[in-house]
Structures are given as structure tokens and as C-alpha cells.
N, C-alpha and C positions, 0 to 999 in steps of 0.2 A: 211377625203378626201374632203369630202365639205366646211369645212374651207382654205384647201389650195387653193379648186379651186376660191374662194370666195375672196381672198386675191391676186390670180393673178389677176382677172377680173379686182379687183380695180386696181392696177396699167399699165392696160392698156388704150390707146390714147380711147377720149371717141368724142363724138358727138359734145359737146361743144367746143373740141378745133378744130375741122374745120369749125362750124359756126362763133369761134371768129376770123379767117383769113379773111372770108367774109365781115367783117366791114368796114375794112379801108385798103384795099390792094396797096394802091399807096403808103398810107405811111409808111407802113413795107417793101413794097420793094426798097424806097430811104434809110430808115434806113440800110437795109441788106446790101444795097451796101455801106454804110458809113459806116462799120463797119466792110465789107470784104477788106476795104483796108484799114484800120487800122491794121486789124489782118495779111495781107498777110506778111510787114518783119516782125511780134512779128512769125509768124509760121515758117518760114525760120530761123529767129534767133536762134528758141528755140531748133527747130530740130539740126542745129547744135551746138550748147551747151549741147544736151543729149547723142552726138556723133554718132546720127546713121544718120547725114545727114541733109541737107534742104528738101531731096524729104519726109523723113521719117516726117517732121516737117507738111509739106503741104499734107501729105495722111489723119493723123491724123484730122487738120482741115475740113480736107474733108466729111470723113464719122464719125468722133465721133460730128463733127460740126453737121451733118445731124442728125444723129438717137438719139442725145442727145435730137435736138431739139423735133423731133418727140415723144419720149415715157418720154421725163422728167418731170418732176413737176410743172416747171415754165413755164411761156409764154413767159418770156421777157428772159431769161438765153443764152449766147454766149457760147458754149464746143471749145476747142481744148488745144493743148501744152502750156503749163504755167510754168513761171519760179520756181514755186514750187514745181511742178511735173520734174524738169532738175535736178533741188539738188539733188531729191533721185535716178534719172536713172542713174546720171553719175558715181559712184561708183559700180552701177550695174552694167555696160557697159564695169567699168574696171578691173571687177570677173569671170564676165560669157559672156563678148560678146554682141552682137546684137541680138545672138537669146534668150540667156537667157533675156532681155530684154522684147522681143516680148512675149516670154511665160511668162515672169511675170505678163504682161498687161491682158492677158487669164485667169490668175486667179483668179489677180486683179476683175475681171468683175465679176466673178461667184462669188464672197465674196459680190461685190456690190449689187449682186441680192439677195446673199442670205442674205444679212442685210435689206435690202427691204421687204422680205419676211417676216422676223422677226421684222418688224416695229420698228426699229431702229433710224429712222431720228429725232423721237422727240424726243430724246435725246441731241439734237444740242444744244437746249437752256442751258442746263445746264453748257455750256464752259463760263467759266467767259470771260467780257470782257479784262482786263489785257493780259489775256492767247491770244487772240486773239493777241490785240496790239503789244506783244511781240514778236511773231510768223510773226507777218506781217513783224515788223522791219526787225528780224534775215533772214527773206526770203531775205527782197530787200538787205541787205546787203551782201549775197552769191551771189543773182546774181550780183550785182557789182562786186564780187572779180571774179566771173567767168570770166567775159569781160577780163578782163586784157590782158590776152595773146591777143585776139583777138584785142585789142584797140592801143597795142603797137607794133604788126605786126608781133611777134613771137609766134612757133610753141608752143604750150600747151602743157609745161611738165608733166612727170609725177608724178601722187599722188591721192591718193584718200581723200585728206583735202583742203578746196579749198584756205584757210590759206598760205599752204605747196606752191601747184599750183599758188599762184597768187605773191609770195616771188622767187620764183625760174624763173617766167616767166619777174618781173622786172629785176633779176642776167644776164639773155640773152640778155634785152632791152641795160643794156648800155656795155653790152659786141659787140653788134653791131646795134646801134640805126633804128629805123626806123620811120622816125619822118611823111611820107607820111601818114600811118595808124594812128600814133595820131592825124593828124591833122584833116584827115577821120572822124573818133569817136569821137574827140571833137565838131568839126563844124556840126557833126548829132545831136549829143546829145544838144547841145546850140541852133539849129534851133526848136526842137522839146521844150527846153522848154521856150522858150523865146516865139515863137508862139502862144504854149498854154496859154498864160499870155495874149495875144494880140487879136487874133483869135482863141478861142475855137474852134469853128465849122471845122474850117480847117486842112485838114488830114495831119499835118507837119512834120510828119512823112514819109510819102510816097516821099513826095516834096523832104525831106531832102537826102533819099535815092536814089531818082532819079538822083538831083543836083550832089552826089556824084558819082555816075555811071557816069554822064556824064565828069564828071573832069579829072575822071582817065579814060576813054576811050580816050579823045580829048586831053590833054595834059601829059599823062604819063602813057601810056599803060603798062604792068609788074614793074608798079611801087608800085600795092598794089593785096594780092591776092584776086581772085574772088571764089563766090561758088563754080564753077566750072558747069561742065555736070547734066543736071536735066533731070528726062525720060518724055517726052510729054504724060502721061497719068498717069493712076492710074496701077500698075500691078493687074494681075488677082489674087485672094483669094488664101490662100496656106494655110497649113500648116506644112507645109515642114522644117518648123524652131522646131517643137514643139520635145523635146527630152524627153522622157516618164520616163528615169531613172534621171533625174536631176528634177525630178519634187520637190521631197521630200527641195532638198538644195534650189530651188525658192521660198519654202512657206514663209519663215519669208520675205525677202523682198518682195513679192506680199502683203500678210497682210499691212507692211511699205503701200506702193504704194495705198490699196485701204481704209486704214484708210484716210490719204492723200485726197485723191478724196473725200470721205465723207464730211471730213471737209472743204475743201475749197469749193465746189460746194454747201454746205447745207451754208456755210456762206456768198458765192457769192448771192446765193437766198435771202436768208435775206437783202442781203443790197440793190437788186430788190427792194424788197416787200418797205423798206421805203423810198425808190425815186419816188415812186407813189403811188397814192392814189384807191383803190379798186383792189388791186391785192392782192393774199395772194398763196405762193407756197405750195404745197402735198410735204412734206421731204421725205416721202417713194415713194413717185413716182419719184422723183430728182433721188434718189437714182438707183433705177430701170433702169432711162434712163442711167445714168451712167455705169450701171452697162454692160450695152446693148451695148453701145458705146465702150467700152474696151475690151468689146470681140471680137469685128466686127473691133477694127482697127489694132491687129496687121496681121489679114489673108492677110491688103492689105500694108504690112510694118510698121505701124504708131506706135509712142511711145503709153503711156499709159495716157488718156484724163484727165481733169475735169474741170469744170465749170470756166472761164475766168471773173473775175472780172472788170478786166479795159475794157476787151472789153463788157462786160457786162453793163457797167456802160455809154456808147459809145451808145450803142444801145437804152437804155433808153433815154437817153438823146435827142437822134435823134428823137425822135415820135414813139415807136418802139408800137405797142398793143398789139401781138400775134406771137405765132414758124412762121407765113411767115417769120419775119424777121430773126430769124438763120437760117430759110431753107435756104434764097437768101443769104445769108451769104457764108454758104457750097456751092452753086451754082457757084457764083463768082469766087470762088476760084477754084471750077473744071474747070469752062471754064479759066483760067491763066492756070491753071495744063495743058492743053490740046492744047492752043492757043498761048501761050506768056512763054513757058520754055526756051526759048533760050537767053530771052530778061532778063531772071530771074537768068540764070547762069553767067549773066556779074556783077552780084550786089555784093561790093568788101565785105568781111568779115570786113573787117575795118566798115564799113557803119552798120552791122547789130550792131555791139557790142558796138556803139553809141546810136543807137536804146534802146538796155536791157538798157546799162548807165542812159539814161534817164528816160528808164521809172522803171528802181531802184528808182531812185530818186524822180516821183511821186505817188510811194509807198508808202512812208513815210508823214504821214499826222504829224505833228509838233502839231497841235490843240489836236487831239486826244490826241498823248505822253503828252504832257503838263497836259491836265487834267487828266492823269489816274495817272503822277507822282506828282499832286498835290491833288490830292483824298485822300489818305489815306498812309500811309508807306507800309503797307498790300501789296496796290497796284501797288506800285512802283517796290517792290523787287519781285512780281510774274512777271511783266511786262520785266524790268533789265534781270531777273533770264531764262525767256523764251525765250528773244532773245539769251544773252549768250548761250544759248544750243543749241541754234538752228544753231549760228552760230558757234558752235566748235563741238557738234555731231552729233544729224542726227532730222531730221524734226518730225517724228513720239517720237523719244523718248523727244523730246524739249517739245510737248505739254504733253506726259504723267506728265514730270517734272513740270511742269507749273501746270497742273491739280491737281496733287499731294500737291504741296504746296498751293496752294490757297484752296484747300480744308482744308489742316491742320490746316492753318490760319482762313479759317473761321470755323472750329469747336470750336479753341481757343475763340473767339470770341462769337460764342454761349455760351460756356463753362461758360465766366464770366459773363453770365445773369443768370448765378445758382443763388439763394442767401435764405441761410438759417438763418432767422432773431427773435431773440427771445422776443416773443409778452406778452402784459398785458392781462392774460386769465381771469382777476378777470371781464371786463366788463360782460363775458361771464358764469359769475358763475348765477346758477339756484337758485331761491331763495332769502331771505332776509338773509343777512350774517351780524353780527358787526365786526366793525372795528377788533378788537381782532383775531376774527377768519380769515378775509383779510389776518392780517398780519401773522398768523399759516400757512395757504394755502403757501402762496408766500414763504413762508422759505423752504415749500419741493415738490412744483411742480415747475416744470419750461417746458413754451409751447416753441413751435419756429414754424416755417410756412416756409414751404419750396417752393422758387416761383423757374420757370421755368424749363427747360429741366434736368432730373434726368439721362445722359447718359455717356456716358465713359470716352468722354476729361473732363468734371469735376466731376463726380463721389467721387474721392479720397479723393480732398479738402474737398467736404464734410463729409466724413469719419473723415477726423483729428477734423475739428469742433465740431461733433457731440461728436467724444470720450473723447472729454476735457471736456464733462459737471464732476460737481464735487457739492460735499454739499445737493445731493438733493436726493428726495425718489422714486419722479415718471417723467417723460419725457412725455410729449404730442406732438406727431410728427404731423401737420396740414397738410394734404398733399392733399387738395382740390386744389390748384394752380400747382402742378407738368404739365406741359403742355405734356412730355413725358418720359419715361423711359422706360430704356434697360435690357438686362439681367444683364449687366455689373452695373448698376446701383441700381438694383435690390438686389445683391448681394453683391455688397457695402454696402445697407442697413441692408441687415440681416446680416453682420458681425460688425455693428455697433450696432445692438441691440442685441447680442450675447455677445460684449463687455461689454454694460450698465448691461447686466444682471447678470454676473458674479462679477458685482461690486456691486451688491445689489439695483440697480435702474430697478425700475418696467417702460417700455416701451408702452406708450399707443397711437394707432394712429386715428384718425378722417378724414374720406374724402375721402377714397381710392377708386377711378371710377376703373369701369369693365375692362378697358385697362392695369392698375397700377395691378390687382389683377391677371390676369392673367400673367404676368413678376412676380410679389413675389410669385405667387405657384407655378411656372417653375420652379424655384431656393430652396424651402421650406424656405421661407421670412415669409405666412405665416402660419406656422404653430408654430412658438414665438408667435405669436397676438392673436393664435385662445385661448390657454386655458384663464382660469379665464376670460371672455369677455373684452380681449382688444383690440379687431378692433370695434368701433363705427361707427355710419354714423356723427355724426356731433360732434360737439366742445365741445359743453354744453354735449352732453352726457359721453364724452370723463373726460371729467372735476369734474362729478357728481362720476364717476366711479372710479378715483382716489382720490376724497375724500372721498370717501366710506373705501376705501383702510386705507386712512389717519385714519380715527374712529377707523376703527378695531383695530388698533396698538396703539391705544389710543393716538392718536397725534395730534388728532383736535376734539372739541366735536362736540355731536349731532346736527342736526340742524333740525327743522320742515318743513315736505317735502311738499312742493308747486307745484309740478311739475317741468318738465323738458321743458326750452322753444323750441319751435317749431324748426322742421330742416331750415324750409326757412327764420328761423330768423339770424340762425349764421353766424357772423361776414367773411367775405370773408379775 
């Protein structure tokens, strides 16, 4: 009980973070405001892209914007609707509705807190970059095919493949063109990235969206549609959407949804942390605040959150130090919710899905792809392989995939650092020896030394190696360089010396640490070594033991015993 209470305490807002608001508040709340109107069409967009609305888009920024800021991990982190989080709702949306939706986001949250709980975030490092790169691509490239409909002025057919969706919404376009909405979505999308080339600083987005509002107001009213009706406020908390026997068929897409959160908000963090210098985010507090956020935004409508990269990236950039700057973020945006909805339901959909257009397209970092597909093959085809999935199944199982293979890959790659190489043990012989006898030894031992990882992706190979010994009396296995081994490994071993010994080849080993011994006696590996003393501690003693062997059998003679040289002399 003292652990779990010990483990909330930490992921609660501490002292620290309202003394670091206190620093510099003029320049968190310019940032906030450069940042709430960046994010004001990406939230209207994406709400309606996840199909439950612009208002559902701008609740979400509202209060998962807020209380993300409030209990998450980062200082500098932007929450709300992301077009990563629209991929996986919108097949949701077209299964179960809007409420299933909202109760997915509920669950979502409580998975977040209880991966929090279970200190789960430092596991984030372990996602290869590839897997990232890939996942980023196949993202911006759904939202692109998303826009379509919206870019070409016709209604969003139906499908739940956005492949399907964005082929079927061209078949409409020149079955009755509507070239006002492309021209909308294109001159958004060119203002915003042409700008950014020119005037970073400047929000040309907003400009773009505005410009376009006034086009079609002053010169061609019902010539493109508009969002429509937005409510002037936030509605009051509910849970009136929550359906208690459908909870069961929610659970695999809420998992979907709060793996999802995990991973973009724990990698939006990170790419924080290296755009500036003395920041470092708590994964498990990220977490937490996510988790907080996604429960609290569907009671007020809002999709399911997580951590906003490009606005994230916005905010940084701006001078941002501390959560004032998401708070005033989330503020902004209430007072638009509250002050300026009328002025918000004239904004055409054409104009939003110029917006995603664009900013699909500074998704894609070319530098990065470039060097991950000229890094290694490995890394290309986990990179290829990830977007592919991403963009023909579904987002969660893309990075499984992704993870999967890059993991295979790099075991393979461990694998062939195995290497069992057969050594001259004569430096290593105890003693003055003649020539004569040199060459007796050598006709019927033979050493080998086995360097690195003893585990299951190379295991086998070494199995075949070792069973081909032939012509000889005794085997001296060197196994001081094993850096690890498995059961699997383990067990390959004692069927290899199971082999040799049925074949009349005496099996001797040298080197075996406390880690190596406990895997061979889990398996009975050793209990082949234990009789007649053939586990030694070192080489030379290994060596003395099978010539010992050798005399008995009258195969090599006596020699005058000198001693055995010392363990911290043999040969590595």
C-alpha cells in the first residue's frame, strides 16, 4: 500500500512546477498565445476528420490542452487532437459511433494511468529509430489521403481504409467537379508552406484560413461548405454517452488508442527535451498527465488526446520555459470557444483540409528518411516496412510490426558476433614439453574459445560447428568470453557435448562464471562436466587434465610435473 501511495505522490504537479511559471511569465504567455493559434484550425481540423465535429476537436484542446499541461511530465509539451490519434478514431466512429468513441477515450485514460503507475514510460527508449521514422511517414501519409474528400469538395464516402476512402472520394470529384474547394485547400496549403520557408515566426496558417474565409464570404457565398453551427461554450461534463455492456467490445481499440498516446506523447517529449538545453521530461509523469487528460475530455465531448508534436515544437521555439505556456494555450482557445464561435463556424472545410495538407507534408522530414535509408539495409526495410503498415492497417499494429522486425534483425545481428574459433592451447601447456610430445598433444586435443553472446538466434550454428569436431580424444571448450547465455543456449550446449561423448570424445571446459553455471545446471549441462573433473577454472588447468587423460591411455608419455601456471595468467 505504501508503494502505490508512493508512486502516486510522485506523479503528482510538485512545487517546482509553479515556481518555474514564476520565471519568465511574459514569455510563456506570448508563447501560449503563438501556439493557441497555430493549434486553433489543426483542432477544428482534426475534430472534424475523427468525425465527431470541430466542437468535439476544440473541447478536446481545451481541457486535455489544460490538465495535460497541468499533471504531465514535460514543461514545454502542447496536448490536444492529432492527426495520429484521427487514424485510429475514425474507423472507431464508423463501428460504434461517437459514443463509443468517447467511452473509448475513458479507457484509454485509465490504461494511461495505470501504465504510469506501473512505470512504464522508460520503456519509450527502446523503440528503434527506423520504427519511429516509419510510423511518422505512414501517419502524414493517411492524413493526406484523409483530406481528399474534404480538399476536392465532396462528401466523405464510405469505408473504413482511407486507401478505399480517398479512391472513391476522387470517383465523385470528376463525376461533378468542384474546383472552388480545391482551389481553397491548395492556396491554404501553398500559403502555409511557402511562408514557412520565408517567415517562420509567422502563423500562416491562421492568415491562410482567414484569407480563405473571407474569399468565400465576399465573393462566393455557398460556393464552398463551412463548418457549420459551433456551441459558444464548452457543454457541461456528462457521462451519459458511457454504455456499460459495450464496454467489453471497446477494450481492444482503447488499448489501440492508449498505446497510441503513449507513444507519441513520450516521443513528442523527447524531441522537447533535445531542442533545448536543461530540460529532461518524467515518462511516467507524461504519462499520468495523459492519462488524466483522456478521462476528463470525453465527460465534456472531446476526442481522445496526446501530446502534439508540431505544436509542441511551436511552442519551444517561441521561448516557451514552463506549463504557463500550455495553460495559456488551453485558455485562448476557451475564450475563441466562448467569444468568437460564430466567426469559427464560417471557416469553409475546404480551408481546414489545406491546413492537414500542409502540414502532412511538414511531417515528413526527407533528412531523417534519407539517413535511416542509407544507414544500414536493416534499417531501411524496418523503416519501408513500418510505414507500409501503417498506411494499409492500423497504427498500433504498424509499430508492433515494426518492433518485431527490427528486433529480429537486430538479434540476427547479435547472433553473428557468436564466434567459436579453434585456438593453439600448446602456448598454454604447463610445463617443459618436447617437441615430440607438442606434436602428440596436438593430434588429440583440440581447444576452441567461444566469444560472445551463447543465445538462441545463434545458438544452433554453434551446435553444427562444434558436432563436426572429428580425429580427436578430448575438446576443450574456453568459455571465459561467453558474454551471455540462455537456456536455449545452454541446452544447445549439453546436446553437443552429449554428441562428442557418444562419439568417444572426452569434453573439457575452462572459464565457466557464476551466471554461465547457473543456465547449464537449469538444463543438467552440468552434470556431463561434473564427473572425472572436467569443469576447471582456467585453460592450463583444463589442458594438464587432458593430458593426464592422454598418459593413461598411454598416448602421450610422462612428463615432470612443474606445476600448473597460475589462473590470472591464462591466455584471454
Amino acid at each position: 500500500m505504501r508503494t502505490v501511495c508512493g508512486r502516486v505522490r510522485a506523479l503528482l504537479p510538485r512545487r517546482a512546477d509553479l515556481a518555474a511559471m514564476g520565471r519568465d511569465p511574459r514569455r510563456d504567455l506570448l508563447a501560449g498565445l503563438t501556439v493557441a493559434i497555430v493549434a486553433l484550425p489543426l483542432a477544428l481540423g482534426f475534430g472534424v476528420s475523427s468525425g465527431l465535429g470541430a466542437e468535439a476537436g476544440l473541447a478536446t484542446a481545451v481541457v486535455a490542452g489544460a490538465l495535460a499541461a497541468l499533471f504531465g511530465g514535460s514543461n514545454l509539451q502542447v496536448s490536444g487532437p492529432t492527426g495520429a490519434m484521427t487514424v485510429v478514431l475514425v474507423p472507431i466512429v464508423a463501428e460504434y459511433g461517437p459514443g463509443g468513441v468517447l467511452t473509448v477515450g475513458l479507457l484509454a485514460g485509465a490504461l494511461l494511468i495505470l501504465l504510469a503507475l506501473l512505470r512504464a514510460g522508460q520503456y519509450m527508449r527502446y523503440v528503434p529509430a527506423p520504427v519511429v521514422e516509419g510510423f511518422t511517414l505512414g501517419i502524414a501519409c493517411v492524413i493526406g489521403l484523409q483530406q481528399i474528400p474534404g480538399a476536392l469538395g465532396v462528401a466523405t464516402p464510405e469505408g473504413d481504409k482511407v486507401l478505399v476512402v480517398a479512391w472513391r472520394a476522387v470517383g465523385a470529384f470528376v463525376r461533378a467537379p468542384n474546383w472552388t474547394a480545391v482551389a481553397l485547400s491548395v492556396g491554404v496549403a501553398a500559403v502555409m508552406l511557402l511562408g514557412a520557408r520565408l517567415r517562420p515566426a509567422v502563423p500562416f496558417s491562421v492568415v491562410a484560413v482567414i484569407a480563405a474565409t473571407l474569399v468565400v464570404q465576399l465573393w462566393g457565398p455557398g460556393s464552398a461548405t463551412p463548418i457549420g453551427d459551433l456551441p459558444s461554450g464548452l457543454p457541461a461534463p456528462s457521462l451519459g454517452f458511457l454504455d456499460l455492456s459495450a464496454v467489453g467490445s471497446l477494450l481492444a481499440p482503447a488499448v489501440a488508442v492508449a498505446a497510441l498516446a503513449a507513444l507519441e506523447s513520450l516521443l513528442s517529449a523527447t524531441v522537447a527535451d533535445g531542442m533545448t538545453v536543461g530540460q529532461r521530461h518524467d515518462p511516467d509523469r507524461e504519462l499520468f498527465g495523459q492519462g488524466v487528460a483522456n478521462l476528463a475530455a470525453p465527460l465534456f465531448g472531446g476526442v481522445p488526446a496526446t501530446a502534439a508534436i508540431a505544436r509542441t515544437a511551436v511552442n519551444v521555439r517561441t521561448g516557451a520555459g514552463s506549463r504557463l505556456a500550455a495553460l495559456t494555450h488551453a485558455a485562448v482557445l476557451a475564450v475563441i470557444v466562448f467569444a468568437a464561435a460564430p466567426l469559427v463556424s464560417r471557416i469553409p472545410l475546404a480551408a481546414l483540409a489545406g491546413v492537414l495538407l500542409a502540414t502532412a507534408i511538414r511531417m515528413v522530414e526527407v533528412g531523417s528518411l534519407r539517413a535511416m535509408a542509407r544507414a544500414t539495409r536493416s534499417d531501411a526495410a524496418v523503416l519501408v516496412l513500418t510505414a507500409a503498415a501503417t498506411l494499409v492497417l492500423d497504427l498500433v499494429y504498424a509499430v508492433i510490426i515494426g518492433l518485431v522486425v527490427a528486433g529480429a534483425l537486430a538479434l540476427r545481428a547479435v547472433a553473428r558476433q557468436t564466434r567459436m574459433d579453434q585456438v593453439d592451447f600448446r602456448a598454454d601447456l604447463p610445463g617443459e614439453h618436447g617437441d615430440e610430445e607438442h606434436a602428440l598433444l596436438a593430434e588429440h586435443i583440440v581447444a576452441y574459445r567461444i566469444d560472445g553472446p551463447l543465445f538462441f538466434a545463434g545458438a544452433h550454428r554453434f551446435l553444427l560447428e562444434l558436432s563436426e569436431v572429428a580425429d580427436v580424444r578430448v575438446v576443450i571448450l574456453r568459455m571465459s568470453r561467453i558474454t551471455t547465455m540462455d537456456a536455449t543456449g545452454a541446452l544447445v550446449l549439453k546436446d553437443a557435448v552429449q554428441k562428442l561423448n557418444r562419439r568417444g570424445i572426452t569434453v573439457l571446459a575452462s572459464g565457466v562464471r557464476p551466471g554461465q553455471r547457473r543456465a547449464l545446471d537449469a538444463v543438467g549441462a552440468l552434470e556431463l562436466l561434473r564427473p572425472d573433473g572436467r569443469d576447471h577454472a582456467t585453460t592450463p588447468e583444463a589442458i594438464e587434465a587432458a593430458r593426464a587423460r592422454l598418459r593413461a591411455a598411454g598416448l602421450v608419455p610422462a612428463a615432470p610435473a612443474t606445476g600448473l601456471r597460475p589462473a590470472h595468467e591464462e591466455a584471454p
